[in-house]
C-alpha positions as CSV (number, residue, x, y, z in Angstrom):
1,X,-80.1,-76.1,-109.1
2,X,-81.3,-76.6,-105.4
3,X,-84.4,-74.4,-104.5
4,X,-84.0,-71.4,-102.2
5,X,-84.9,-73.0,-98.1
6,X,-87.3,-70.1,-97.0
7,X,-87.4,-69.3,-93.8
8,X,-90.7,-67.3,-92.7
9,X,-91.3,-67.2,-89.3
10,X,-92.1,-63.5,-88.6
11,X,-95.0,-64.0,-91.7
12,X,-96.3,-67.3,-90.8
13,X,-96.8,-65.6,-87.2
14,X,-98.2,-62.3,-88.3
15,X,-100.7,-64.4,-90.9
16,X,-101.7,-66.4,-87.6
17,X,-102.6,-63.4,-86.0
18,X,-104.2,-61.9,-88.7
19,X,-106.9,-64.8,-89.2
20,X,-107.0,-64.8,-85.1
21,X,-106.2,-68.0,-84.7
22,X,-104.2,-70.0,-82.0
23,X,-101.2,-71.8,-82.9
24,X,-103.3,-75.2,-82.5
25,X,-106.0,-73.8,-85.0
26,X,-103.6,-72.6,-87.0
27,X,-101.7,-76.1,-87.7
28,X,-104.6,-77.5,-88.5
29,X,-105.5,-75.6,-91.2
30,X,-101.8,-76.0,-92.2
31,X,-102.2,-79.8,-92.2
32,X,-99.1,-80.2,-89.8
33,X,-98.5,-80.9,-86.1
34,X,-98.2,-78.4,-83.6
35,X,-94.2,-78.8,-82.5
36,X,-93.8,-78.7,-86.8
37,X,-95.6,-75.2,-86.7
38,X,-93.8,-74.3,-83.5
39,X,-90.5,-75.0,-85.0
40,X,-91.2,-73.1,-88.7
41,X,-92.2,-69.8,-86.6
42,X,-88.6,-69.6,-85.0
43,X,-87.5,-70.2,-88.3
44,X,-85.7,-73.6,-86.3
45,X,-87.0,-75.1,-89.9
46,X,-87.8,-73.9,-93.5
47,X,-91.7,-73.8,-94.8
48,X,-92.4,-76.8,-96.4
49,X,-93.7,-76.8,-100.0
50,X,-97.2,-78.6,-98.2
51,X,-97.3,-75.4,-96.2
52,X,-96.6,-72.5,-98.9
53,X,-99.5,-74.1,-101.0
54,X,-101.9,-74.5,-97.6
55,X,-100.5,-70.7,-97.0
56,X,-101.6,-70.0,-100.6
57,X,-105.3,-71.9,-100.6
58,X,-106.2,-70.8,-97.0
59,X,-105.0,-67.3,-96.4
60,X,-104.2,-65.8,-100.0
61,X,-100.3,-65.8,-98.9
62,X,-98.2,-64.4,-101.3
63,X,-95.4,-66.8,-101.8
64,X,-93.4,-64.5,-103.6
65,X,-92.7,-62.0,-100.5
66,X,-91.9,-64.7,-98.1
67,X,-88.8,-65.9,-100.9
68,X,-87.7,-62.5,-101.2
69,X,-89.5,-59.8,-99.0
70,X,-88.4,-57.1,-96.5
71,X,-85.7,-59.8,-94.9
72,X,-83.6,-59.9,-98.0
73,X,-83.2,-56.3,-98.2
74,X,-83.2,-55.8,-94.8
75,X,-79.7,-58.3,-94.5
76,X,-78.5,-56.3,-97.2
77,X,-78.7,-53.3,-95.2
78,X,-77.3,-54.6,-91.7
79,X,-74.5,-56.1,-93.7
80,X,-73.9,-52.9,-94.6
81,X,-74.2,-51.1,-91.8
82,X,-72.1,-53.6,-89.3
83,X,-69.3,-53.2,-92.0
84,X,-68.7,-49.9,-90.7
85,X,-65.1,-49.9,-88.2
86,X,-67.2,-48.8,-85.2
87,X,-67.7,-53.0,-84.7
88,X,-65.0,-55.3,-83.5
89,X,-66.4,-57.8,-86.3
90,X,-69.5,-58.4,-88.3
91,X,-71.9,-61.6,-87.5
92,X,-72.1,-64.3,-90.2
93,X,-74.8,-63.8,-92.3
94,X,-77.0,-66.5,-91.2
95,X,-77.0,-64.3,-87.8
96,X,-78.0,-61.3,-89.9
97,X,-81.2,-63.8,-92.0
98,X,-82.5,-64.7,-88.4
99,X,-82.5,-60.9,-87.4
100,X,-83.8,-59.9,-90.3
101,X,-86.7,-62.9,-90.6
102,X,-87.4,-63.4,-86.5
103,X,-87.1,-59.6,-85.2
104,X,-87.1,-57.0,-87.8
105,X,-88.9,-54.6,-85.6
106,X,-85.5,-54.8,-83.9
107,X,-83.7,-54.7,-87.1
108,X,-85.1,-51.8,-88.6
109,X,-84.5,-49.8,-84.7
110,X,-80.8,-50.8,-85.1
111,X,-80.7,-49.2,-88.5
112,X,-82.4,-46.3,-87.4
113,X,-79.8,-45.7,-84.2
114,X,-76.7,-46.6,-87.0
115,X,-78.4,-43.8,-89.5
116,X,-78.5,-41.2,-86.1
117,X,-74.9,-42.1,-85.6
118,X,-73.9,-41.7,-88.9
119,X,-75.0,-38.4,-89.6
120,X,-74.0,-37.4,-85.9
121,X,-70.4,-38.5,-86.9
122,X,-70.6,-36.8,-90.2
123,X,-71.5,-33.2,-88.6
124,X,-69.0,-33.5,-86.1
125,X,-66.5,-34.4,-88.8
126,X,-67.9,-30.7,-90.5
127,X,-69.2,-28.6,-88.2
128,X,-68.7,-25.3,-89.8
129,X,-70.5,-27.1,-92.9
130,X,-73.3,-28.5,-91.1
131,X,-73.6,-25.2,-89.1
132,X,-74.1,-23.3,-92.3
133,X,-76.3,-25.8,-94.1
134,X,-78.7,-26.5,-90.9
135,X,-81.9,-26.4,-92.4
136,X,-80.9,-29.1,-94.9
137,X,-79.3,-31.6,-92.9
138,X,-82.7,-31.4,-90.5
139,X,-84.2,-32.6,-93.6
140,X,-81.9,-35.8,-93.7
141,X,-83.9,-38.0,-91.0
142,X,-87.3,-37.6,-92.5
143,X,-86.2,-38.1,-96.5
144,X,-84.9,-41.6,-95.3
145,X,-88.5,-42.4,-93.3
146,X,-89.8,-41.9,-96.3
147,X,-87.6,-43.9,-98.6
148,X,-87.3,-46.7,-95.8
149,X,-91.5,-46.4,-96.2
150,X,-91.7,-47.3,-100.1
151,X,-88.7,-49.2,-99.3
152,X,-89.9,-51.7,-97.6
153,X,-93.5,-51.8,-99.4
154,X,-91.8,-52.9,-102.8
155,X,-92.3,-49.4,-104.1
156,X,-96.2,-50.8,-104.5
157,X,-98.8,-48.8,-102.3
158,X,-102.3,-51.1,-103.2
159,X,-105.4,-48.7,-102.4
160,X,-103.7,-45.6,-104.3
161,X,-102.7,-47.6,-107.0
162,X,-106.0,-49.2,-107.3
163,X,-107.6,-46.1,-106.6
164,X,-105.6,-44.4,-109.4
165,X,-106.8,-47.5,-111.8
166,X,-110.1,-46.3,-111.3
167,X,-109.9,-42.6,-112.0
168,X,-107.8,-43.0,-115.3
169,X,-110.5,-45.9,-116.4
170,X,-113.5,-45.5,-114.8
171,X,-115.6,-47.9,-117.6
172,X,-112.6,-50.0,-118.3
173,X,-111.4,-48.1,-121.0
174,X,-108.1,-45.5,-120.4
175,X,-109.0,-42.1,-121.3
176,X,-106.8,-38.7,-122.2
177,X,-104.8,-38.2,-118.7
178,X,-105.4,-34.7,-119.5
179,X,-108.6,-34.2,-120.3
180,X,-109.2,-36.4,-117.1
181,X,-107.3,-34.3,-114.8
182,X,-108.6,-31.4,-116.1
183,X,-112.8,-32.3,-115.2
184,X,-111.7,-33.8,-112.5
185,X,-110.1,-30.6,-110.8
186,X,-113.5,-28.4,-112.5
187,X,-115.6,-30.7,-110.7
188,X,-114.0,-28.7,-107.3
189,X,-114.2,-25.2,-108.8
190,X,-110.5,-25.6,-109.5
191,X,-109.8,-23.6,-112.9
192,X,-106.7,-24.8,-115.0
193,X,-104.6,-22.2,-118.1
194,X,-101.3,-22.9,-119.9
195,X,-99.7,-19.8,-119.6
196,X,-96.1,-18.7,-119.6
197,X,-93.7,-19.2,-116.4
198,X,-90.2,-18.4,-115.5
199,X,-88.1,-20.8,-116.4
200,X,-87.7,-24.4,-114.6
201,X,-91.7,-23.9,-112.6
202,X,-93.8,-26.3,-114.3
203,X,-97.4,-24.8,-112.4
204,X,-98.6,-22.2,-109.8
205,X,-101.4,-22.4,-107.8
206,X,-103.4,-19.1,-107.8
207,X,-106.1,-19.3,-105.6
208,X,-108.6,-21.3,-107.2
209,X,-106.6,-21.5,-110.4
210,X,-103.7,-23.4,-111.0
211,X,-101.8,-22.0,-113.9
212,X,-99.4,-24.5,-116.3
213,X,-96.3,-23.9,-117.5
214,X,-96.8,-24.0,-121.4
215,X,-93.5,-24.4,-122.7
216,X,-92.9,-27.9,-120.1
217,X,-93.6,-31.1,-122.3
218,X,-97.0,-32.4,-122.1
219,X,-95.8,-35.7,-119.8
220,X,-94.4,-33.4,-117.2
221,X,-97.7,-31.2,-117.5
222,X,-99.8,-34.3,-117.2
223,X,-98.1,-35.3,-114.2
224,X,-98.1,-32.5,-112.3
225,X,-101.6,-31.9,-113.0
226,X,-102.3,-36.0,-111.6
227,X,-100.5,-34.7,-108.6
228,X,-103.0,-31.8,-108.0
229,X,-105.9,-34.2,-108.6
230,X,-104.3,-36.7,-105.6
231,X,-104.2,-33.6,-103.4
232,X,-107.3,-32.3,-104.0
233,X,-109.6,-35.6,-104.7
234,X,-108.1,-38.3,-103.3
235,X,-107.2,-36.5,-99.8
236,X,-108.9,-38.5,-97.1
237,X,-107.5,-41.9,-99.1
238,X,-103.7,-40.3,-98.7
239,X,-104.3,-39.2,-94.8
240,X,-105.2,-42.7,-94.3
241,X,-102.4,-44.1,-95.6
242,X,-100.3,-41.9,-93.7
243,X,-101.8,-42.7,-90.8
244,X,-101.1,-45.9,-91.2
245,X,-97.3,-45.4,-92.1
246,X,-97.4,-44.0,-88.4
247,X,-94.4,-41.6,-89.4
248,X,-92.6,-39.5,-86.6
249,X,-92.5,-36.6,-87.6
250,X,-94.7,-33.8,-89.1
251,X,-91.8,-33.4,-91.7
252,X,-91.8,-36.9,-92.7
253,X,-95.4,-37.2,-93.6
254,X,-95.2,-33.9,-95.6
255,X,-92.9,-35.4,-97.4
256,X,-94.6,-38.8,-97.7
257,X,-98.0,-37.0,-98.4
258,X,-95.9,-35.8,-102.0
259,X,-94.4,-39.0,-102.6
260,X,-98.5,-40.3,-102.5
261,X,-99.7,-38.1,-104.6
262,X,-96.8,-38.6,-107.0
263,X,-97.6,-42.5,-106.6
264,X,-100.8,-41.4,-107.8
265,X,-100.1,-39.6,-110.2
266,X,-97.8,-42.0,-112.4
267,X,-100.3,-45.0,-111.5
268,X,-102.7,-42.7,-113.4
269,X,-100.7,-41.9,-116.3
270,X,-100.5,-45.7,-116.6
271,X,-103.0,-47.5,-115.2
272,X,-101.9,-50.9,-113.9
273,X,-103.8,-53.5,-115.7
274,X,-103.6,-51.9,-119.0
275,X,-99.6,-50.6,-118.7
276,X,-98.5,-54.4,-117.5
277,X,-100.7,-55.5,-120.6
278,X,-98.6,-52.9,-122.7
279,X,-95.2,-53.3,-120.9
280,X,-95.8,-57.7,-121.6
281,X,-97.1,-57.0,-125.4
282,X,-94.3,-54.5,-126.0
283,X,-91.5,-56.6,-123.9
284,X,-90.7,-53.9,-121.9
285,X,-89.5,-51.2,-125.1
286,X,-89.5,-48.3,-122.6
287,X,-90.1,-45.9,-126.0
288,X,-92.8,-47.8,-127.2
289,X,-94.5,-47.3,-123.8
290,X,-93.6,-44.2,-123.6
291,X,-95.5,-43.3,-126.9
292,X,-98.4,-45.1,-125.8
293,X,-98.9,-43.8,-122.4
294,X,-97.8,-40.1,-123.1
295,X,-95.5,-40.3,-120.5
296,X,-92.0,-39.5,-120.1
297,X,-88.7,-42.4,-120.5
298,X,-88.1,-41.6,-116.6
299,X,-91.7,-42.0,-115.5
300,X,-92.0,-45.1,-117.3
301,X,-88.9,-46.9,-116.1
302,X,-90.0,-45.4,-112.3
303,X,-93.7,-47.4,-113.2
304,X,-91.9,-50.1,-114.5
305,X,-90.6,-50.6,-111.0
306,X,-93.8,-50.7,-108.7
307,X,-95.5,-53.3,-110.9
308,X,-96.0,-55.8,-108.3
309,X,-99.7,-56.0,-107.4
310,X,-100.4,-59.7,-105.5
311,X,-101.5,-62.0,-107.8
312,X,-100.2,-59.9,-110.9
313,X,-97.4,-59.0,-110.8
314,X,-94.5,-57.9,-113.3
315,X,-91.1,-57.9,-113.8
316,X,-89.4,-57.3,-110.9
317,X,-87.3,-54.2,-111.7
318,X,-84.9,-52.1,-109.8
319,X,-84.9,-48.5,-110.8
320,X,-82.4,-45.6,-109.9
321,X,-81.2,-42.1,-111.3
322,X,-78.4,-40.6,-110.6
323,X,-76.7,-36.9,-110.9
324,X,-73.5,-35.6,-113.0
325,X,-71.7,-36.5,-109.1
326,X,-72.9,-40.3,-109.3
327,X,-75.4,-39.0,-106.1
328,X,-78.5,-41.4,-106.0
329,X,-81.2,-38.7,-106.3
330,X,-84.5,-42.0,-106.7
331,X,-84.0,-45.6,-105.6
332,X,-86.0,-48.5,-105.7
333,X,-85.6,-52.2,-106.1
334,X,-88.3,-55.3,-106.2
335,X,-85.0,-57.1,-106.9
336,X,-82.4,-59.0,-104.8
337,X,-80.3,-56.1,-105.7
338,X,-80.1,-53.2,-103.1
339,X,-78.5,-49.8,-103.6
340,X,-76.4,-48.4,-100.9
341,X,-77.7,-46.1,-98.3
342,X,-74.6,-44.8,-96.5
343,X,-71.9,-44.7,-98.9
344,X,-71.8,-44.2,-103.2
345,X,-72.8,-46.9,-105.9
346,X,-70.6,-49.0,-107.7
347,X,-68.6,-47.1,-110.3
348,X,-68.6,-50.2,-113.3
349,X,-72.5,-49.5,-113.4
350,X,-73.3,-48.6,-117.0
351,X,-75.9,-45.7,-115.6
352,X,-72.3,-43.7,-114.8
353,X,-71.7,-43.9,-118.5
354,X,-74.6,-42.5,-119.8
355,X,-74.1,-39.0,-119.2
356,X,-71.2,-40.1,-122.0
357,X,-73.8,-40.8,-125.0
358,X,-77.0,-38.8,-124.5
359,X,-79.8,-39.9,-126.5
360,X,-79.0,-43.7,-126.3
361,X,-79.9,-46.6,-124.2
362,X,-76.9,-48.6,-122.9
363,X,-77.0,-52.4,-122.2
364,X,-75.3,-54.7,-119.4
365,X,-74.7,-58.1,-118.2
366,X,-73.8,-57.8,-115.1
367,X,-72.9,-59.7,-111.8
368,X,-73.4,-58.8,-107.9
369,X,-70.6,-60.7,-105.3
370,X,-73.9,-63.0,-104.5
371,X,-73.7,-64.5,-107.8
372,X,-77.2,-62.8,-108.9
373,X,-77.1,-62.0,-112.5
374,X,-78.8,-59.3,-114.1
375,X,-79.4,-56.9,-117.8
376,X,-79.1,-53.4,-116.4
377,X,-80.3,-50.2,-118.7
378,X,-79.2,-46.9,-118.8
379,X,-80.1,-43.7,-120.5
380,X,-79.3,-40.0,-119.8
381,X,-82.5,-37.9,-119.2
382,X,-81.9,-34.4,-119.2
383,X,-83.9,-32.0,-118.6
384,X,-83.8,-28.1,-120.7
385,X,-85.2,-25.6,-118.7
386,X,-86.6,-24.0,-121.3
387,X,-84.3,-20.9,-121.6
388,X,-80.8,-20.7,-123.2
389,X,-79.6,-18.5,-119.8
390,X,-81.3,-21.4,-117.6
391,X,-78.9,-24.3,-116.2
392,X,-79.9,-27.7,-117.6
393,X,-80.6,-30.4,-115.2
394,X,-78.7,-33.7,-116.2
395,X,-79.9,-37.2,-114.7
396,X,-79.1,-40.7,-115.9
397,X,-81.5,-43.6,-115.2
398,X,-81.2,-47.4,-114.4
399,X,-83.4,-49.8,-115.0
400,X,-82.2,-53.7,-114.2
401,X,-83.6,-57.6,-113.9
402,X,-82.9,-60.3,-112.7
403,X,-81.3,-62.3,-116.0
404,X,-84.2,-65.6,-115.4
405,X,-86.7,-62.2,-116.9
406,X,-84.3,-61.6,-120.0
407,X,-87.2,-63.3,-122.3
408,X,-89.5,-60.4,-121.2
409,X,-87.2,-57.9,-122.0
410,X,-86.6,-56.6,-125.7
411,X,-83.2,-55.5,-124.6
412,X,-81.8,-58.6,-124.2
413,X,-82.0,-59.7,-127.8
414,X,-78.6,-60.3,-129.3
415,X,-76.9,-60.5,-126.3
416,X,-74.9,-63.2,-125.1
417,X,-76.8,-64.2,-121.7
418,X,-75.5,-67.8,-121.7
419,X,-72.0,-67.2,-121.6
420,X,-71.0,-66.5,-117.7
421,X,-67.8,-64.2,-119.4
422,X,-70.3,-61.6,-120.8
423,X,-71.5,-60.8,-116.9
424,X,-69.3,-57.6,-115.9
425,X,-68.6,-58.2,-112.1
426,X,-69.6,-55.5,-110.6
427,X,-71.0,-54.5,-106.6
428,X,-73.1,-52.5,-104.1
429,X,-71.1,-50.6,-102.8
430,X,-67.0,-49.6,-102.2
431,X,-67.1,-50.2,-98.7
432,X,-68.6,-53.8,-98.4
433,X,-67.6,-55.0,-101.8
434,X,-66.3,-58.8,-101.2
435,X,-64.1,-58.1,-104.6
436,X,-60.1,-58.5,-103.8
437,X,-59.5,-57.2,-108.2
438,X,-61.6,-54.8,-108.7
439,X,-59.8,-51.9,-111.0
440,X,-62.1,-49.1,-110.2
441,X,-62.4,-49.6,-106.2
442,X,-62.5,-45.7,-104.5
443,X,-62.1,-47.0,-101.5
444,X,-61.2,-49.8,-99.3
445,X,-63.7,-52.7,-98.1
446,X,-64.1,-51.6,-94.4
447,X,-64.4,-55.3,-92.9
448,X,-61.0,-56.3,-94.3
449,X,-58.0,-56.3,-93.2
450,X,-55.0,-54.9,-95.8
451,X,-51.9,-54.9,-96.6
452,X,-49.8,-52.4,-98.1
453,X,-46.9,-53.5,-100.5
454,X,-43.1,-52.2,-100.5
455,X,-41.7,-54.4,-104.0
456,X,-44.2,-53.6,-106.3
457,X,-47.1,-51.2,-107.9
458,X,-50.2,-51.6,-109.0
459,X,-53.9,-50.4,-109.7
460,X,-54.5,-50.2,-106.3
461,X,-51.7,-48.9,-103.5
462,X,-52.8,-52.1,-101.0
463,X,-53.6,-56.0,-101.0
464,X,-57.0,-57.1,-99.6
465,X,-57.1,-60.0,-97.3
């Protein structure tokens, strides 16, 4: 199989600048001439194999992101967004890699002004809706900073996760998450008590005291307590990173500031060093981990998923849940595969089919239009409420790899990963699906042109071009 060309101009340029150096110095240390580095820049040429391991040596590059980093998704996304009818025709996708790689400042601004339009479109389309429902829908802009934030970081944020490592084991050795949390949080004359709370409220905050829902299970208690100790001990680390984010609104970095301390939290419930050990050992048996780690089968598939420190890094894993509706409620992906941010997921993933058999993980081989193969997990993970008059809250989860992991992954024994018929076809997204027989399409592909039948009937009531 023919190795994947990678074209990295916008890194090679921001690694220049980093080390301060002028294009000149810069080749040098390279070990190539000056119109070579000239022409790898404006991605006019691949980076040689010479050059990735000089990147490597010299500057502590990280080959991996330049094969697969923010351009990949971020073609994934325009290809998604230009599919809408609003443009006459979509550029080939080599035009949308050369956005993406040479000016994804520019990218990422278009996406932003498509988003605006979007949800500008969709309240005009329901005014009386959006009229009633106005405090939500000023919400919508900031949630998707934020996801566009971890996004784009391969759901890995290095000083909080780091900083997290050392809290949970400050002598090398992981102790009781509890316990832990619980010192930790006395230390600042913050007092904690199990007590009794109405149902569905996992803590309060009293003053000083911050009171814990008894009857929630000990990962969710855990957690949430973590959370408290992010907000409370690890403040000026998550301001920083904030400011750095440079988000644009107040909203957004409220909302960012809980995603941070939620980071935290779950990189301190499973530290990073000793969960990738645990997660290799145990080849990725999400219950095992789970027993070992105290946590929960949804905060260990969500860890599973940000495992991708420089220089040691695991399994790339996508991970999503989903609502009863088949609404992504969490998404995120160190994967080739991206989830779809302006219209629903692909109905032939197995995590729709979970909700059927709680209680049981589902298996699947599975193929995207690009050809990328993958073993995708599912499991329900509903949540009691911990009263027979309260409403349960029902979530499935995905977990997926690429197949070239499926050694890694316990899951994958007995299954039949080297016959191409076992890989259910299956896509992003309705709208920009390539796939003229697909049986469960909702709705057309909005860059093709159709054609609707008068002599016959059939699964679908039109003919793709």
């Amino acid at each position: 199989m023919a190795l994947q060309k990678i074209y990295g101009g916008a890194a090679l340029r921001e690694t220049r600048a980093r080390a301060s150096l002028s294009q000149r110095a810069f080749a040098e240390r390279l070990g190539v001439s000056l119109p070579y580095l000239s022409q790898m820049e404006n991605n006019h040429r691949p980076i040689s194999a010479g050059v990735l391991l000089r990147l490597a040596q010299e500057f502590g590059t990280d080959l991996a992101s330049l094969a697969s980093g923010d351009a990949e998704r971020m073609v994934i996304d325009l290809q998604e967004a230009l599919a809408d009818p609003l443009f006459d025709s979509a550029p080939p996708l080599a035009d949308l890699r050369l956005a993406a790689t040479n000016t994804p400042m520019l990218s990422r601004a278009f996406l932003d002004l498509y988003r605006a339009h979007r949800q500008g479109q969709e309240r005009l389309a329901a005014l009386d809706e959006a009229l009633g429902n106005a405090g939500q829908n000023a919400m919508a802009t900031p949630w998707e900073e934020v996801r566009d934030f971890f996004h784009y970081c391969d759901n890995y944020i290095d000083a909080v996760d780091r900083a997290a490592e050392r809290f949970a084991s400050p002598d090398g050795q992981r102790a009781d998450p509890w316990h832990t949390a619980v010192e930790a949080l006395d230390t600042r004359g913050i007092k904690v008590r199990l007590a009794d709370l109405p149902p569905g409220a996992v803590f309060r905050r009293e003053g000083r005291q911050i009171v814990m829902n008894a009857a929630a299970d000990a990962p969710t208690r855990s957690f949430q307590l973590l959370h408290q100790v992010a907000l409370e001990q690890q403040h000026d680390l998550l301001e920083a990173t904030l400011d750095l984010a440079r988000f644009r609104s107040a909203t957004a970095r409220d909302v960012a500031r809980l995603g941070l301390a939620n980071y935290f939290a779950g990189a301190a419930l499973m530290p990073y060093c000793s969960f990738l050990n645990a997660a290799r050992t145990e080849r990725h048996d999400l219950e095992r981990l789970a027993h070992q780690f105290g946590a929960s089968l949804e905060q260990v598939a969500h860890r599973l998923s940000t495992m991708q420190r420089p220089g040691d890094k695991g399994v790339p894993f996508f991970f999503v849940r989903v609502d009863q509706a088949g609404t992504i409620t969490k998404r995120h992906s160190a994967t080739r595969l991206q989830f779809a941010r302006f219209g629903g997921a692909c109905p032939l993933w197995n995590v729709h089919q979970a909700f059927e058999q709680p209680g049981r993980f589902l298996r699947q081989l599975a193929q995207t239009p690009d050809g990328a193969r993958y073993l995708l997990l599912a499991r329900d993970v509903s949540k009691p409420a911990g009263s027979f008059a309260a409403s349960i809250r029902r979530f499935a989860i995905g977990l997926g790899c690429e197949i070239s992991h499926a050694a890694a992954m316990v899951q994958a024994d007995g299954l039949d990963i080297g016959n191409p018929r076992a890989f259910e076809p299956i896509g992003i997204s309705c709208r920009i699906c390539p796939r003229t027989d697909c049986h469960q399409r909702a709705v057309p592909p909005i860059d093709r042109p159709l054609r609707i039948p008068q002599d016959r009937s059939g699964p679908l009531p039109y003919d793709i071009s």
